[in-house]
C-alpha positions as CSV (number, residue, x, y, z in Angstrom):
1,X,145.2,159.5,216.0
2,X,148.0,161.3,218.0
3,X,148.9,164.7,215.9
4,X,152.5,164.4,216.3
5,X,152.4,160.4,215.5
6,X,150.4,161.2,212.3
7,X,152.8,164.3,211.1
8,X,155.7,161.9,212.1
9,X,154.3,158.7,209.6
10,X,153.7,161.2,207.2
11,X,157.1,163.1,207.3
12,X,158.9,159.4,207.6
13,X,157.1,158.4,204.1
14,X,158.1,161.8,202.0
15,X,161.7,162.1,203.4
16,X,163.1,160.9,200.7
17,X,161.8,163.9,198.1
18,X,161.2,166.1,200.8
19,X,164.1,168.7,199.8
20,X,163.0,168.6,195.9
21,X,159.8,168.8,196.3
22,X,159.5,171.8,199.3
23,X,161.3,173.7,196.8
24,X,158.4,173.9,194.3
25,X,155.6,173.7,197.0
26,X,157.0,177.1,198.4
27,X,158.0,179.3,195.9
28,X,160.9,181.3,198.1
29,X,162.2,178.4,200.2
30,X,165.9,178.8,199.8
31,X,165.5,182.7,200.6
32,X,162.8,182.3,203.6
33,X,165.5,180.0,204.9
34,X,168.4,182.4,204.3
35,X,166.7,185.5,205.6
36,X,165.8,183.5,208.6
37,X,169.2,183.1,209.3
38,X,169.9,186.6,209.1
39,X,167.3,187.6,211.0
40,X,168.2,185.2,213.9
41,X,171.7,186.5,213.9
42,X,171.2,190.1,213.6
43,X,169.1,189.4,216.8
44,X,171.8,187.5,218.7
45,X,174.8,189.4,219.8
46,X,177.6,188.5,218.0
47,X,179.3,185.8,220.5
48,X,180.3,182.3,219.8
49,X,178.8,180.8,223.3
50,X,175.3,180.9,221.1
51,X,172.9,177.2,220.9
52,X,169.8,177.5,219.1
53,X,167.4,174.7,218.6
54,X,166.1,173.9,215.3
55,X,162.5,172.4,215.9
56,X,161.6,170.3,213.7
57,X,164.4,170.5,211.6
58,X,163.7,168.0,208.6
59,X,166.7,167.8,206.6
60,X,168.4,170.6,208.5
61,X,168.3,173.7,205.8
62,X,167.6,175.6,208.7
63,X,171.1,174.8,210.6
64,X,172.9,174.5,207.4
65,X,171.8,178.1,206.5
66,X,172.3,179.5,210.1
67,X,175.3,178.1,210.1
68,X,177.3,179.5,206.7
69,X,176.3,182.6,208.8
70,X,177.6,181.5,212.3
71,X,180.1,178.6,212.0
72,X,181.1,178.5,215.6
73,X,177.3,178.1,216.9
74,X,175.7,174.8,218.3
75,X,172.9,173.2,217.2
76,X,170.2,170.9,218.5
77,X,168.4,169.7,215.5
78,X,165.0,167.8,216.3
79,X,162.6,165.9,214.9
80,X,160.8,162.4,215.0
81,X,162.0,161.1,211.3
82,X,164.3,158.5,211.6
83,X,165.0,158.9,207.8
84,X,164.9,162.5,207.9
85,X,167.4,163.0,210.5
86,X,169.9,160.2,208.2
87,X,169.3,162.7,205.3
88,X,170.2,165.6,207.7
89,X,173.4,163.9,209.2
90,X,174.8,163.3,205.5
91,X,173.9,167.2,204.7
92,X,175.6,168.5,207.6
93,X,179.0,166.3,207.4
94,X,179.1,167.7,203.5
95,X,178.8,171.2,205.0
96,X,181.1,170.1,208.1
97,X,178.3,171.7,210.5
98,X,178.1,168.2,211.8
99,X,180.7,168.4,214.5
100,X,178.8,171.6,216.2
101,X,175.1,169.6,215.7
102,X,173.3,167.6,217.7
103,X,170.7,165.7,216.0
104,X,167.7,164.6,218.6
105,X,165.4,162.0,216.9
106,X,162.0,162.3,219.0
107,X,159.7,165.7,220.1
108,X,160.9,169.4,221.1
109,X,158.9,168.0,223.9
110,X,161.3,165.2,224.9
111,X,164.3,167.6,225.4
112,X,164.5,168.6,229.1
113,X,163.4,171.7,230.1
114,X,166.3,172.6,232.0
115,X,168.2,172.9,228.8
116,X,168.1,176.5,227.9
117,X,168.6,177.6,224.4
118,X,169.5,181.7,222.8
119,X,167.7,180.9,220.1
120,X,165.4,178.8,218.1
121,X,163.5,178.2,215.0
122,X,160.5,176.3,213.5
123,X,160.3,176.2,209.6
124,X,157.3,174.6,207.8
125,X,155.9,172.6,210.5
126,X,153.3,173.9,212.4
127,X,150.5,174.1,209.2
128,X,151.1,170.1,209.3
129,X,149.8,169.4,212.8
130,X,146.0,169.2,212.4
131,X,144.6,171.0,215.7
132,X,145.3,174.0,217.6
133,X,146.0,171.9,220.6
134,X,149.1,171.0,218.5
135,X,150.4,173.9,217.4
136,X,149.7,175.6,220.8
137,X,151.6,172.8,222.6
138,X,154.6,172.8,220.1
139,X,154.9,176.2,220.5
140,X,154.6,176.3,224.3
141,X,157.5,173.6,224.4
142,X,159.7,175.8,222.6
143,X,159.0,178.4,224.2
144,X,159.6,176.8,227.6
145,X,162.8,175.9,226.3
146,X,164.1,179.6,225.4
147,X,166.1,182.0,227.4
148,X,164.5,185.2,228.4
149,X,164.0,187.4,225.4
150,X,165.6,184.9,223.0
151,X,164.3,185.3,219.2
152,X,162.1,182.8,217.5
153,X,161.9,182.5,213.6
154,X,158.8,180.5,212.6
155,X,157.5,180.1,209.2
156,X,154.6,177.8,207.9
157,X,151.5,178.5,205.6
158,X,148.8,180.7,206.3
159,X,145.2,180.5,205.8
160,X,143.6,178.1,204.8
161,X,143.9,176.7,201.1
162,X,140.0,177.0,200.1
163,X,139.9,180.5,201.6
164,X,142.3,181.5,198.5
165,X,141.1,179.7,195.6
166,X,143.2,182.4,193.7
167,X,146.4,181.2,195.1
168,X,145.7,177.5,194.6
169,X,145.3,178.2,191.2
170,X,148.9,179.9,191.3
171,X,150.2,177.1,193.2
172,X,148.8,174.3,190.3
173,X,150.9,176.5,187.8
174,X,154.0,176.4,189.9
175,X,153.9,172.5,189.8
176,X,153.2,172.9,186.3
177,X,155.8,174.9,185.3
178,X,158.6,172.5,187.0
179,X,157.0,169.7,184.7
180,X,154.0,168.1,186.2
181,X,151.3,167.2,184.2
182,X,147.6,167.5,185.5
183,X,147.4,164.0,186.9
184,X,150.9,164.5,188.7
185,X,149.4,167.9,190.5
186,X,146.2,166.1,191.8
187,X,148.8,163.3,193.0
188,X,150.8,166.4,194.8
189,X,148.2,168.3,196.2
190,X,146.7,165.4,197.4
191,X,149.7,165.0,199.8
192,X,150.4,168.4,200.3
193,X,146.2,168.5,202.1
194,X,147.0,165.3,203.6
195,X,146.5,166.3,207.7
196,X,147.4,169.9,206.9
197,X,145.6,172.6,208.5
198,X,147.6,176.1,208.4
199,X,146.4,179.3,210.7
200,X,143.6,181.2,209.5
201,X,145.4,184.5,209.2
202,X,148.2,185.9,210.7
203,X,146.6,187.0,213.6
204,X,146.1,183.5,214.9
205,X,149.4,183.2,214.4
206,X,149.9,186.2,216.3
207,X,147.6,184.7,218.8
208,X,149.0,181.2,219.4
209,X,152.2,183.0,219.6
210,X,151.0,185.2,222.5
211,X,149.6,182.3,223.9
212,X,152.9,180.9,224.0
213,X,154.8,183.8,225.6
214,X,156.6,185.2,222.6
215,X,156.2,189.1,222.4
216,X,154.7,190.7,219.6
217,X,155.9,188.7,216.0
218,X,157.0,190.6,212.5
219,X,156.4,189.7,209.7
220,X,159.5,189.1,207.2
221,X,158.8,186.7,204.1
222,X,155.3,185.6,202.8
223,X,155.0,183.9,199.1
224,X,151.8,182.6,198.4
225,X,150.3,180.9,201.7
226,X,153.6,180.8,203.0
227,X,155.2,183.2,205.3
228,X,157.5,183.9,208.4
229,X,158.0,185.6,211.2
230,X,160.7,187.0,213.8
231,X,159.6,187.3,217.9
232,X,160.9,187.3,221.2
233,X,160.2,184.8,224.1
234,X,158.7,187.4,226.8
């Protein structure tokens, strides 16, 4: 099956508890997503003429973050969920953000490449798409789609989950300390494996993001497998 058509299925099928439970899959989520928005504005200079793309954007923490930051911004929020994107538009009219936000439903793919953006961000997608193929390609698009030099904040899990049996175990605790009980964790982890396959290490993320034409990345947030980074498009 298609990567992105099997991440979109998935993504269309968990919308609906997707904020709750990303929230006690990875342990820092609310800060990773704030100091991604500072990071992506201390890199921008200050101007209002900004547009960044948010890549798959799920229910839009990412622009609603960026945007308590930098109110007069623009936004182009992607991604293939139907349902995800509703949940976004209700979020974003709460926070009035919606009047400065595009919402796309489709690929970062589909937007044209003349389209040209200062900045951009991808937060906890590319450890869903199964094959490097993918996660080259969805980085290439962005890429593509980024003024010279413009920053990039990505942030997804690292290695992979049986390489660090130590924090599985961490993670099962987690779960258990918001109220699961054993069967409810095999039920969670169960979909959390589902088509996931995160870098080994951060140098292949290093890697797919040279491949990609983004300068050398740094490191600003990990927690457990998960962990993000700030670059430049070459």
């Amino acid at each position: 099956m298609n990567d992105s058509i099997d991440s979109k299925e998935k993504f269309e099928a968990r919308a609906r508890e997707y904020d709750q439970q990303s929230r006690i899959a990875l342990a820092g989520y609310e800060a990773c997503h704030e100091l991604s928005a500072c990071v992506l504005a201390a890199e921008i200079s200050r101007r209002d003429d900004v547009t960044v793309l948010a890549a798959g954007s799920g229910t839009a923490q990412e622009v609603l973050c960026i945007g308590a930051l930098e109110p007069k911004w623009r936004y182009v929020a992607t991604d293939p969920s139907p349902t995800m994107n509703e949940l976004a538009a209700i979020r974003l009219r709460s926070a009035k953000l919606d009047g400065q936000t595009e919402i796309f439903t489709g690929y970062v793919q589909d937007l044209p490449t003349d389209r040209l953006f200062d900045g951009a961000t991808l937060i906890g997608v590319l450890h869903h798409l199964p094959s490097d193929s993918a996660k080259k390609e969805i980085l290439s698009e962005i890429a593509a789609r980024l003024k010279p030099k413009a920053p990039f904040v990505m942030a997804c899990n690292r290695f992979s989950y049986a390489s660090k049996p130590r924090f599985v175990g961490a993670w099962r605790q987690r779960w258990r300390m918001h109220g699961a009980s054993e069967d409810e964790i095999e039920e969670k982890f169960g979909k959390i494996l589902h088509g996931a396959q995160p870098p080994q290490s951060e140098q292949v993320v290093t890697d797919y993001l040279h491949g990609a034409t983004f300068e050398e990345p740094e490191l600003f947030f990990s927690s457990l497998f998960w962990s993000a980074w700030i670059c430049r498009k070459a």
